[in-house]
C-alpha positions in Angstrom: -18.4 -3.8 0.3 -16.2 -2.1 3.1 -14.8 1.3 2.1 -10.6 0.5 2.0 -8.9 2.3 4.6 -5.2 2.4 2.9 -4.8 5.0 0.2 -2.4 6.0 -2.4 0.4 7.7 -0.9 -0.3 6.1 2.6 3.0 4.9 4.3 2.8 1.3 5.4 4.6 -1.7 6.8 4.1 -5.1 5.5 3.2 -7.6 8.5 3.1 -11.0 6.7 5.0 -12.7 4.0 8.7 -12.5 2.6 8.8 -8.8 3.1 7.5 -8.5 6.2 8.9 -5.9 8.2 9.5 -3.6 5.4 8.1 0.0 4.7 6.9 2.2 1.7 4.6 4.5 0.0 1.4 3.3 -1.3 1.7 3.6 -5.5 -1.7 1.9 -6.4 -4.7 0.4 -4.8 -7.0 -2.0 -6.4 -9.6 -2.1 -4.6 -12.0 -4.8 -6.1 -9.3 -7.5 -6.1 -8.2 -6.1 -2.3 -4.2 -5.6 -3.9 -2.1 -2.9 -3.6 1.1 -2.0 -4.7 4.1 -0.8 -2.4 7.4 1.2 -3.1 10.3 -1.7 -2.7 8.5 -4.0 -1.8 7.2 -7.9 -2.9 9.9 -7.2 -6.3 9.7 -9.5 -9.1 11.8 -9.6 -12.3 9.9 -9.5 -15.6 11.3 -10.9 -18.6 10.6 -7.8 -21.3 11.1 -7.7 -25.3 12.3 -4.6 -27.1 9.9 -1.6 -27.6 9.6 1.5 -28.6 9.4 2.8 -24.8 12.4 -0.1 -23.8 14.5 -0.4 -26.5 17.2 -2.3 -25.3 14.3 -5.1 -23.8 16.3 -7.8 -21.3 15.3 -8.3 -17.3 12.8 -5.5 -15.5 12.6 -5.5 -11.7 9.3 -4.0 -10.6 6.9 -4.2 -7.8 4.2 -7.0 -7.9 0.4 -6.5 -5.8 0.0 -7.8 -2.6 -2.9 -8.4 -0.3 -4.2 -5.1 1.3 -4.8 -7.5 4.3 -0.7 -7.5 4.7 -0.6 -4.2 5.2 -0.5 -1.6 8.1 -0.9 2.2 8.2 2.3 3.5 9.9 1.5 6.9 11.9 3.5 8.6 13.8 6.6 5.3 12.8 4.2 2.9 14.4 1.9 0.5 12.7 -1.4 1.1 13.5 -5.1 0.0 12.6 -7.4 2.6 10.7 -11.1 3.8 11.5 -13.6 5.8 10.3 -15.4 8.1 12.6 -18.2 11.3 11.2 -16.4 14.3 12.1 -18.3 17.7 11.4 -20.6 15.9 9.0 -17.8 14.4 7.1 -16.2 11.0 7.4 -13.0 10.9 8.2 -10.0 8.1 9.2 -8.5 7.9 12.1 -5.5 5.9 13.6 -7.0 4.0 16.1 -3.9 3.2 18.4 -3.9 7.4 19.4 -7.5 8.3 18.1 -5.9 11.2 15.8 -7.9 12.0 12.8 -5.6 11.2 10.0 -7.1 13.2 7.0 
């Protein structure tokens, strides 16, 4: 299996589907089921009984997973594919539209 090139805390823009266009900050990746879970985006409302850590129960809005493949790495406010090149011994991504090393 391919190592996954988006990361928590990555910025990205989604590129297909009802929110495309949009941008936000990574908040989980899953990577065996290639999902991840963007900051605003793909919102669904839950239907949630009372608990102890909602009391009051009623309609949640939260953010659903969508396909990692509907993502883009923004660098630099421009979408942009991600590579990995050995750096130094260590492997590192880069944004291939410039060919900056990324982290």
């Amino acid at each position: 299996m391919s190592t996954c090139k988006i990361k928590k805390g990555d910025t990205v823009k989604v590129i297909a589907g009802k929110d495309n266009g949009k941008e936000g900050k990574v908040v989980s990746v899953d990577q065996k089921n290639h999902k991840v879970v963007v900051e605003g985006v793909n919102m669904i409302t839950k239907h949630a009984k009372p608990s102890q850590a909602n009391p009051e129960g009623g309609i949640v809005h939260k953010e659903a997973p969508i396909d990692i493949s509907n993502v883009m790495y923004v660098y630099k406010g421009k979408a942009t594919r991600v590579g990995f090149k050995m750096e130094n011994d260590k492997k590192v991504r880069y944004a291939k539209s410039t060919g900056d090393v990324i982290d």
